[in-house]
C-alpha positions as CSV (number, residue, x, y, z in Angstrom):
1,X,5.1,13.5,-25.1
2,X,3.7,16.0,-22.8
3,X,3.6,15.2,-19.4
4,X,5.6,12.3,-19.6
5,X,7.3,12.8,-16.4
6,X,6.5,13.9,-12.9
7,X,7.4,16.7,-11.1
8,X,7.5,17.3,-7.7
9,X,4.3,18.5,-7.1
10,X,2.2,16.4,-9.7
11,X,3.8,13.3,-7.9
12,X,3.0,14.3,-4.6
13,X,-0.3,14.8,-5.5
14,X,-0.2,11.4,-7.2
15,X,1.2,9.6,-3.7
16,X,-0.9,11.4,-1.5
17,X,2.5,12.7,-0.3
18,X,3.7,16.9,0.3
19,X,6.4,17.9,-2.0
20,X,8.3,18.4,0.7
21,X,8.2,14.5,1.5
22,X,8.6,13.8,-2.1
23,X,12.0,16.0,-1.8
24,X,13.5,14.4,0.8
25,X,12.4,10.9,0.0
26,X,14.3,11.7,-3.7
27,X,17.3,13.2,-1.8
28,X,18.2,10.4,-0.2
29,X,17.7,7.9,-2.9
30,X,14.0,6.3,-2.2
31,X,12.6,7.5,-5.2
32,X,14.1,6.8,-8.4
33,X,14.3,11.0,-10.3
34,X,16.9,13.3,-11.3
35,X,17.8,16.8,-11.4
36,X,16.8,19.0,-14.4
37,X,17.7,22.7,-13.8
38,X,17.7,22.1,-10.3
39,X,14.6,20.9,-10.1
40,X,13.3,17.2,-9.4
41,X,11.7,14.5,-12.4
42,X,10.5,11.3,-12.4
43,X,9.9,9.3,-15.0
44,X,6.3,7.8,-15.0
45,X,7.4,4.2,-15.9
46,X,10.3,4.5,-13.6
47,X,7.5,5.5,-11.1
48,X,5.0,2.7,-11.6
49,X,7.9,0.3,-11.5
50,X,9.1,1.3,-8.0
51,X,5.2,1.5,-7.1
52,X,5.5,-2.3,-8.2
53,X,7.9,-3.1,-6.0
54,X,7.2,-1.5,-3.4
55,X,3.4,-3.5,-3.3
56,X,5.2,-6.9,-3.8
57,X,6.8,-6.0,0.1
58,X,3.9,-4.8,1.7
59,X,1.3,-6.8,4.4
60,X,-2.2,-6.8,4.3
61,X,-2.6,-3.3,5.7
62,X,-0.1,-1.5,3.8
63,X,-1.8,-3.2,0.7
64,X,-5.1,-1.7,1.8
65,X,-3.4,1.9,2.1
66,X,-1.7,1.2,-1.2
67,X,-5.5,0.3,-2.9
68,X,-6.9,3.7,-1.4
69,X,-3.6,6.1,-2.5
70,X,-5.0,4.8,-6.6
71,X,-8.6,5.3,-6.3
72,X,-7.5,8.6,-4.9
73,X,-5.0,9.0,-7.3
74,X,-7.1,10.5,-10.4
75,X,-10.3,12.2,-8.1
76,X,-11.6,13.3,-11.8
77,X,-11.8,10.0,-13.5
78,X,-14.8,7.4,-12.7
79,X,-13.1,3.9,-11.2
80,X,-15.0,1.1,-11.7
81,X,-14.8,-1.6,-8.6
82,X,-11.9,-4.5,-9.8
83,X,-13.6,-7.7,-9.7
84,X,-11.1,-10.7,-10.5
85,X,-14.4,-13.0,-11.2
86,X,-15.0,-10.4,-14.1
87,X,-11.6,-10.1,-14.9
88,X,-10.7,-13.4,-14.2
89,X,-12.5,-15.6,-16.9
90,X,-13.0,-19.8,-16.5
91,X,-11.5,-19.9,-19.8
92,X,-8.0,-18.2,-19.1
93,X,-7.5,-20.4,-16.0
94,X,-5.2,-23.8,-16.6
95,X,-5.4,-26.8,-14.2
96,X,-3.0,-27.8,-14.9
97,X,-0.5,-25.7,-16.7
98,X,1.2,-28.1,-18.8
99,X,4.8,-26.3,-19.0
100,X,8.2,-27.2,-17.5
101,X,10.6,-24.4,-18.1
102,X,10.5,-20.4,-18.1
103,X,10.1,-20.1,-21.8
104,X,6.9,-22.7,-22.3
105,X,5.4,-21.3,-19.1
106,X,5.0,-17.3,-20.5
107,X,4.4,-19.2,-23.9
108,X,1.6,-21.2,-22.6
109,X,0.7,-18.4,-20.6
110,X,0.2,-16.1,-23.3
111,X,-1.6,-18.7,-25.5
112,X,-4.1,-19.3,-22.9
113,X,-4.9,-15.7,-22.7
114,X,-5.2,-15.5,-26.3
115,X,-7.6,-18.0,-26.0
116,X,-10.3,-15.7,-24.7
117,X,-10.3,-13.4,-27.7
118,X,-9.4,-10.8,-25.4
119,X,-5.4,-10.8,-26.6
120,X,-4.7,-10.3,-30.1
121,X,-1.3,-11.0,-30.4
122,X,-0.1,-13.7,-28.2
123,X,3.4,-13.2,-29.6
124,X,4.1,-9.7,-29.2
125,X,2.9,-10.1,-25.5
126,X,5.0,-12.8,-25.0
127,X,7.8,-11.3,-25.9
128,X,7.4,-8.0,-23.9
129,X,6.7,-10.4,-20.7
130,X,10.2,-12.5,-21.8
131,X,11.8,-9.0,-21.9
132,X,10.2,-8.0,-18.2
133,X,11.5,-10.7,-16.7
134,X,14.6,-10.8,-18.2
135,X,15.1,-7.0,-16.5
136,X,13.3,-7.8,-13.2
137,X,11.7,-11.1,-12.5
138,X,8.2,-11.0,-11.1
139,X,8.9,-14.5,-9.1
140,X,7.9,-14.0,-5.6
141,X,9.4,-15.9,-2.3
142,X,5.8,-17.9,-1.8
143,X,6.3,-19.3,-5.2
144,X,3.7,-17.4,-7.5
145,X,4.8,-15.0,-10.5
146,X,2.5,-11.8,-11.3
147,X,3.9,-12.3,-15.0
148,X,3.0,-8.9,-17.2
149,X,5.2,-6.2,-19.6
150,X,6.8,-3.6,-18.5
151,X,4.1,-1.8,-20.0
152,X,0.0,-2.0,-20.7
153,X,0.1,-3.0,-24.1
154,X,-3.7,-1.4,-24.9
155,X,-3.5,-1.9,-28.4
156,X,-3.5,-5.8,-28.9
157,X,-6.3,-6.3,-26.0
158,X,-9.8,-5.4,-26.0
159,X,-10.4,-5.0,-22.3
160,X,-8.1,-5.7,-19.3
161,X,-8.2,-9.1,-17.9
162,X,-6.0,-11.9,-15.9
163,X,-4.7,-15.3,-16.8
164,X,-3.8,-18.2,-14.2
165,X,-2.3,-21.3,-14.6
166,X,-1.0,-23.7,-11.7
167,X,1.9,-26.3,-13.0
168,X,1.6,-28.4,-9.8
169,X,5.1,-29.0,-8.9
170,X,7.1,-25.9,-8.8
171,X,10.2,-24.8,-11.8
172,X,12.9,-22.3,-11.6
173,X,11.2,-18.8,-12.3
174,X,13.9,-16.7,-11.4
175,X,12.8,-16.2,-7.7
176,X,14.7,-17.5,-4.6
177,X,12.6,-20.5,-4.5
178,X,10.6,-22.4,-7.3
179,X,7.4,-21.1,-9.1
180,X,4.4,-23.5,-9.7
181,X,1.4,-20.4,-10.0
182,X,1.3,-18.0,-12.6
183,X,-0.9,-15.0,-13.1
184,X,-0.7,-12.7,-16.5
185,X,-1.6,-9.4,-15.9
186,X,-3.1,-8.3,-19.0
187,X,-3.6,-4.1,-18.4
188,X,-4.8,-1.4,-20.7
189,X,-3.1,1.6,-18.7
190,X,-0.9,2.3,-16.3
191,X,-3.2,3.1,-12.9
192,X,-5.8,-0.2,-13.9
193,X,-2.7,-2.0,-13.4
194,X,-1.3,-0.9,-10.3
195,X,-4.7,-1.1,-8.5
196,X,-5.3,-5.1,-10.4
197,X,-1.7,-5.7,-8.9
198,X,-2.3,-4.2,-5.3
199,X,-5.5,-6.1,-5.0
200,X,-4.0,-9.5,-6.3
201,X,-1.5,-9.1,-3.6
202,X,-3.8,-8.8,-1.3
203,X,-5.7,-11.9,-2.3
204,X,-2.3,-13.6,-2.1
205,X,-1.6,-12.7,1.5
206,X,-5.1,-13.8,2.8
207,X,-4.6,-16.6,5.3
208,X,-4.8,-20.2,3.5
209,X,-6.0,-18.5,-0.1
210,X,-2.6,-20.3,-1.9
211,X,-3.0,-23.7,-0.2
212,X,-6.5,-23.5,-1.3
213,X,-5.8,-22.4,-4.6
214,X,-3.0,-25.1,-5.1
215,X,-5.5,-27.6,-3.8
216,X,-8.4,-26.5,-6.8
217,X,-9.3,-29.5,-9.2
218,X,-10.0,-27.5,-11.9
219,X,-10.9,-24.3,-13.6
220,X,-14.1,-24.3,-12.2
221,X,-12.7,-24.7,-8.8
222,X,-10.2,-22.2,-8.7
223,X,-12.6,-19.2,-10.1
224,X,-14.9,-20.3,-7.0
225,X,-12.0,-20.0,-4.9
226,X,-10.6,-17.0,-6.1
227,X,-14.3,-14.8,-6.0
228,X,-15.5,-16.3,-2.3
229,X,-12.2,-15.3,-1.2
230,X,-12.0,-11.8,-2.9
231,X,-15.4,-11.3,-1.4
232,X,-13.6,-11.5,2.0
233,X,-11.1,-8.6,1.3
């Protein structure tokens, strides 16, 4: 596939970084590449995942950066504003999620999402989010999992979209404590689902959002919740 990886150049331009930062941040082992005839490549998925990570241990201000660097990313393309009360639909929220162990909970997750008619195959994305967490579990240390597969899956969904479902008591997730709210992130291509995943973080560190949230009745609560506090960002 052409393109497939970056070079130097095309991923500073892609970071908003110089090659010559790219270099040295690749030197010493901060980006994940390799040499080919002397010259740096990084693998695109290899790229998005330590993108990934690195949004899951930024604050509020270096998730604001982080937003910016993918708008900026593509200047050609048109980006439409993220809006989780659009991609967020009443119907793909579950209060409560009624699932006790890893397995039922991206089962149940997946199933929900299907619900909407916006996920196709429930099964095959299932199993790509089993197989993602099995490599690198999305738990994080304030109890919430951004479940999704290692990679956008465009051709079973029809547009991108999120799922929620809150369990009310908390279940091992593979995280360092237990896991009682789960988001599937259900993405279309690669950028759409950096930029969902940097603004969810963000709506995750506002102050009091995942009391709130844990607090919501229903459905209907939750989506309230989760658009006045977006608006807020």
């Amino acid at each position: 596939m052409p393109h497939a990886d970056f070079d130097t150049d095309r991923l500073a331009a892609y970071l908003h970084l110089t090659p010559q930062q790219v270099n040295r941040l690749a030197e010493r082992g901060k980006l994940p590449g390799r040499k080919v005839g002397g010259a740096w490549r990084f693998a695109k998925a290899e790229i998005h995942h330590w993108f990934e990570r690195r949004i899951g241990l930024c604050d509020e201000g270096e998730l604001v950066v982080v937003e910016k660097t993918l708008e900026r990313s593509a200047p050609n393309e048109h980006h439409e504003d993220i809006s989780f009360a659009d991609l967020l639909p009443v119907k793909a929220i579950a209060i409560p999620l009624n699932a006790r162990t890893r397995t039922s909970i991206i089962t149940a997750m997946t199933e929900l999402a299907a619900a909407t008619g916006m996920l196709w195959d429930a099964k095959a994305m299932a199993r790509a989010v089993k197989k993602r967490e099995d490599m690198h579990p999305t738990a994080l240390e304030n109890g919430v999992a951004l479940m999704h597969p290692r990679r956008p899956m465009a051709k079973i969904l029809g547009q991108p979209f999120l799922a929620l479902g809150c369990t009310g008591s908390g279940i091992p997730f593979g995280g360092s404590v237990l896991t009682d709210v789960f988001f599937l992130i259900c993405s279309t291509e690669e950028r759409g689902h950096l930029r969902m995943l940097a603004r969810l973080s963000r709506l995750l560190t506002s102050r009091g959002f995942l009391d709130a949230l844990r607090d919501a009745a229903d459905a209907d609560a939750a989506h309230r919740l989760i658009g006045d506090a977006e608006a807020k960002l």
